[in-house]
C-alpha positions in Angstrom: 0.0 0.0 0.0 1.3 3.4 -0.7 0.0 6.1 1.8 0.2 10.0 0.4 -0.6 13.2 2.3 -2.9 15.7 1.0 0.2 18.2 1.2 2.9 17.7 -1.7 6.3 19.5 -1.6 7.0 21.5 -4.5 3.6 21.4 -6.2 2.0 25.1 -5.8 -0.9 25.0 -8.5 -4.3 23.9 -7.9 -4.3 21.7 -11.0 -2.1 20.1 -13.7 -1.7 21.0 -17.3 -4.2 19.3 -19.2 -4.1 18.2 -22.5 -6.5 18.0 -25.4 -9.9 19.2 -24.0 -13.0 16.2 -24.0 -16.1 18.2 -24.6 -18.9 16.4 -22.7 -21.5 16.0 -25.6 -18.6 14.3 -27.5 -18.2 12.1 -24.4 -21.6 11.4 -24.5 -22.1 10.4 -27.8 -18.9 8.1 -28.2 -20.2 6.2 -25.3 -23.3 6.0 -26.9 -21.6 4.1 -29.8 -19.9 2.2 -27.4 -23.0 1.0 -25.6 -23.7 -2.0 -28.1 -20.0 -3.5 -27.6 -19.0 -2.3 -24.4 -18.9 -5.6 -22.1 -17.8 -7.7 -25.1 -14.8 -5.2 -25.4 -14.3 -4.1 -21.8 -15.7 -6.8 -19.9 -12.6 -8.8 -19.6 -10.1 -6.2 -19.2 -11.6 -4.6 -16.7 -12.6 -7.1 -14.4 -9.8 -7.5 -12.4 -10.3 -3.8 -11.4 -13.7 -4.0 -11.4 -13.7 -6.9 -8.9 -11.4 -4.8 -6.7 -13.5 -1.5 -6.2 -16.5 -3.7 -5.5 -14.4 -5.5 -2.8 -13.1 -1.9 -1.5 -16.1 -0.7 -1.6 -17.8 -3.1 0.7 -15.4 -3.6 2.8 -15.7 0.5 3.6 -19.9 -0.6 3.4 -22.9 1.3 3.4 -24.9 3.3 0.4 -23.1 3.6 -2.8 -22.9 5.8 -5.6 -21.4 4.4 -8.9 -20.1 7.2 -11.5 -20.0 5.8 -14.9 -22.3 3.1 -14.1 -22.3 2.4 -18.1 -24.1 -1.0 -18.8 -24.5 -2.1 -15.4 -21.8 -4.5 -15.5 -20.4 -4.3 -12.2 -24.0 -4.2 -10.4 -24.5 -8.3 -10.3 -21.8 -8.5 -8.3 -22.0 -6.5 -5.3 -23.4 -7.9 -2.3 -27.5 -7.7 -2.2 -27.3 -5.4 1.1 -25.8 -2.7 -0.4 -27.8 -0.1 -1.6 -26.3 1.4 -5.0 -27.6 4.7 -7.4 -26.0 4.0 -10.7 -25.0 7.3 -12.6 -24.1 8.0 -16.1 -23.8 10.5 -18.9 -24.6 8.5 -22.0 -28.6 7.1 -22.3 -28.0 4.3 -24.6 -25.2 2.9 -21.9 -27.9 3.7 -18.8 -30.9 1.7 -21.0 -28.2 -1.7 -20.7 -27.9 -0.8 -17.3 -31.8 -0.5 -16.6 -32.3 -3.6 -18.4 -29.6 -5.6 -16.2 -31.1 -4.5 -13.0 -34.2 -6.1 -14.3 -32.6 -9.5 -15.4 -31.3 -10.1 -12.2 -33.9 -8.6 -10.5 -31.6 -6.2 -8.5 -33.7 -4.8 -6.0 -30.6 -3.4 -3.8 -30.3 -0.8 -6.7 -32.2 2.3 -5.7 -32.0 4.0 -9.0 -29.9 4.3 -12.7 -30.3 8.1 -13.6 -28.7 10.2 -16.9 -26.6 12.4 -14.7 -23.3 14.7 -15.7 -20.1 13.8 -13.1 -18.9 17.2 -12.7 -22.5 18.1 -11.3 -23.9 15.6 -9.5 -27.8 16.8 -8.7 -27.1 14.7 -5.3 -27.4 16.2 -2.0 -24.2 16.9 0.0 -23.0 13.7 2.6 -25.3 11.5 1.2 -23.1 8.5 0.2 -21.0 6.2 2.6 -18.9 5.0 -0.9 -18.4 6.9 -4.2 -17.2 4.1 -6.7 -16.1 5.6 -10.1 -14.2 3.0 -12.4 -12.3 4.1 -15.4 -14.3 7.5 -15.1 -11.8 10.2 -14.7 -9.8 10.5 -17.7 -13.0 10.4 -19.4 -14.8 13.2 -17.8 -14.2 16.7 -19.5 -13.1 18.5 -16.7 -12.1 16.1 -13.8 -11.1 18.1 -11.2 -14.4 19.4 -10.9 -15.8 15.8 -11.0 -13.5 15.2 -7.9 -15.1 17.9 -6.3 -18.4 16.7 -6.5 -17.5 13.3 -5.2 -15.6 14.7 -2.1 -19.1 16.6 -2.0 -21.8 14.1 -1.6 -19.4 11.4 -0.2 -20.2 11.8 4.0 -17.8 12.1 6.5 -15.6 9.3 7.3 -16.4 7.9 4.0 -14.8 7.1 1.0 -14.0 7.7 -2.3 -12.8 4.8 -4.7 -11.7 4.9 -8.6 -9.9 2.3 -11.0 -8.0 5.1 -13.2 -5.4 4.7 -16.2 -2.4 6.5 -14.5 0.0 8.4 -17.2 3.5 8.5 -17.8 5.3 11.1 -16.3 7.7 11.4 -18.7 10.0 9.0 -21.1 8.9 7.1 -24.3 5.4 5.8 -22.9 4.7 9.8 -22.3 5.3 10.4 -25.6 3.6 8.0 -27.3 0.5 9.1 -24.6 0.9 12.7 -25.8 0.7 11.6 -29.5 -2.2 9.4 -29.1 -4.6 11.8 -26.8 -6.3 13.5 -30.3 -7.0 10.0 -30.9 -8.1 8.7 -27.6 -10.4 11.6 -27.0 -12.1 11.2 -29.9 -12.7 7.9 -28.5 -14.1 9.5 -25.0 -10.8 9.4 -22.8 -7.5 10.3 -22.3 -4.0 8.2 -22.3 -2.3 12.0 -20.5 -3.3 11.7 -16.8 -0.3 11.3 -14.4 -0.4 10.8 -11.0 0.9 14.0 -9.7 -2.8 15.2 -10.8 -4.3 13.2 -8.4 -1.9 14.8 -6.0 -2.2 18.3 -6.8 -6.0 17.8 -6.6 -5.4 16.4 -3.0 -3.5 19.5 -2.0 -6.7 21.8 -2.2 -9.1 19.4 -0.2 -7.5 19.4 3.4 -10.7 17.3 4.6 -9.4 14.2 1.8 -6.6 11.8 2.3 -5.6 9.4 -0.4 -4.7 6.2 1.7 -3.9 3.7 -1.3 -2.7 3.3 -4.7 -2.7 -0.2 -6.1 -1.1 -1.2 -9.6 -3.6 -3.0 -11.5 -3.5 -5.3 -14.6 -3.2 -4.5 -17.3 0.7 -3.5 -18.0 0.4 -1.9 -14.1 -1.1 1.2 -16.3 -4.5 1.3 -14.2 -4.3 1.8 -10.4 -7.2 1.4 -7.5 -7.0 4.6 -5.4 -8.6 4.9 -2.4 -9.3 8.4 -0.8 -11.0 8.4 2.2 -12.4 12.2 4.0 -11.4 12.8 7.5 -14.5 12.2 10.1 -14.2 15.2 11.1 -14.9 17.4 8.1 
C-alpha cells in the first residue's frame, strides 16, 4: 500500500496541465456508440479492477454511488445489502444498465439516472462510498468531477476509482501525448499522471488518499482509495 498526504512538496498549483480538451456531448455520444459493444470489449479487461473497487467498496460498506455506471456491469456483483444509485452521462449505456437490473432482479439498486459527473444533482453527505471506475480520464473537466465526489461522499467515508495513471515522462509519455487527439475522440485520455491526483489532494484538506494499487493490465491502471477525515 502506498500512503500520500494531502500536502505535496514543491507542487503550488491547484491543478495540472491538461491536454486535449474532452467536450462532454462528444463524451456522451462516443459512449453511446460504445454501448452495443462495451462488455464484449471491456468486460474482460476490466474485471480484475472491477472486482477490486466492489471488494473496496464493501469492505468501507454502506450506500453507494457508482459514477460511470455504463451498462451495469459491475452491479450483479456486489453484495444484495448494499444499496447502489448508478450514474451515467450516456442514455444508450444507462438503457443496458436498466435492463440488467431487471434480469437479475436487482432490487438493492435504488436508482440508474442520466446524470453529468462534474455536477452531481445529489445532496451533499449523502453516500457512505463513491465508486467511479475508469471514469476520470474520461470526464471533461475532472477536477471538478472530484469535487463533487468529495461533496456528496459523508464524513468518514470514502472515495474509490480504477484510473489509467499516465507517464510522467519517457517514451510511454510520448507516445500518450501523440495518441490523446485519438483517444479523446474515442471519450478518454491516455495523459493523466499521478501528480494530478496529488495536486487535486493538496486543495481538499478534509481528503486523504490512503492507497494506490497497480492494477493489470501493464500496471497502467491503479485502484486509489481516498477516504475524507470524520471530522470534516
Amino acid at each position: 500500500m502506498e500512503h500520500a498526504s494531502g500536502s505535496v512538496e514543491g507542487l503550488t498549483t491547484p491543478n495540472a496541465p491538461r491536454g486535449p480538451r474532452l467536450e462532454t456531448e462528444g463524451v456522451a455520444k462516443a459512449y453511446g456508440r460504445w454501448a452495443p459493444v462495451y462488455d464484449l470489449v471491456f468486460g474482460r479487461v476490466f474485471a480484475h479492477g472491477r472486482n477490486v473497487a466492489i471488494k473496496a467498496a464493501e469492505r468501507a460498506g454502506g450506500r453507494v454511488l457508482e459514477v460511470g455506471v455504463g451498462t451495469g456491469i459491475s452491479l450483479p456483483f456486489y453484495d444484495r445489502r448494499t444499496r447502489i444509485v448508478g450514474i451515467d452521462i450516456s442514455e444508450p449505456m444507462l438503457a443496458k444498465a436498466r435492463a440488467r437490473v431487471e434480469r437479475f432482479g436487482l432490487r438493492n439498486v435504488e436508482q440508474i439516472a442520466l446524470m453529468n459527473a462534474e455536477r452531481l444533482d445529489l445532496p451533499d453527505r449523502s453516500f457512505d462510498v463513491v465508486v467511479a471506475q475508469y471514469v476520470v480520464t474520461a470526464v471533461p473537466n475532472p477536477e471538478a468531477a472530484l469535487d463533487e465526489f468529495a461533496r456528496v461522499v459523508r464524513p468518514g467515508g470514502e472515495i474509490i476509482l480504477t484510473s489509467r495513471i499516465g507517464a510522467e515522462g519517457g517514451l510511454r509519455a510520448a507516445i500518450e501525448k501523440g495518441l490523446a487527439p485519438v483517444t479523446g475522440r474515442l471519450g478518454w485520455r491516455t495523459e493523466f499522471p499521478w501528480n494530478r491526483y496529488l495536486r487535486w489532494a493538496e486543495t481538499h484538506p478534509s481528503i486523504a488518499i490512503v492507497e494506490r494499487q497497480a492494477l493489470p493490465p501493464f500496471g497502467h491502471f491503479s485502484l486509489i482509495r481516498m477516504r475524507r477525515s470524520p471530522e470534516s
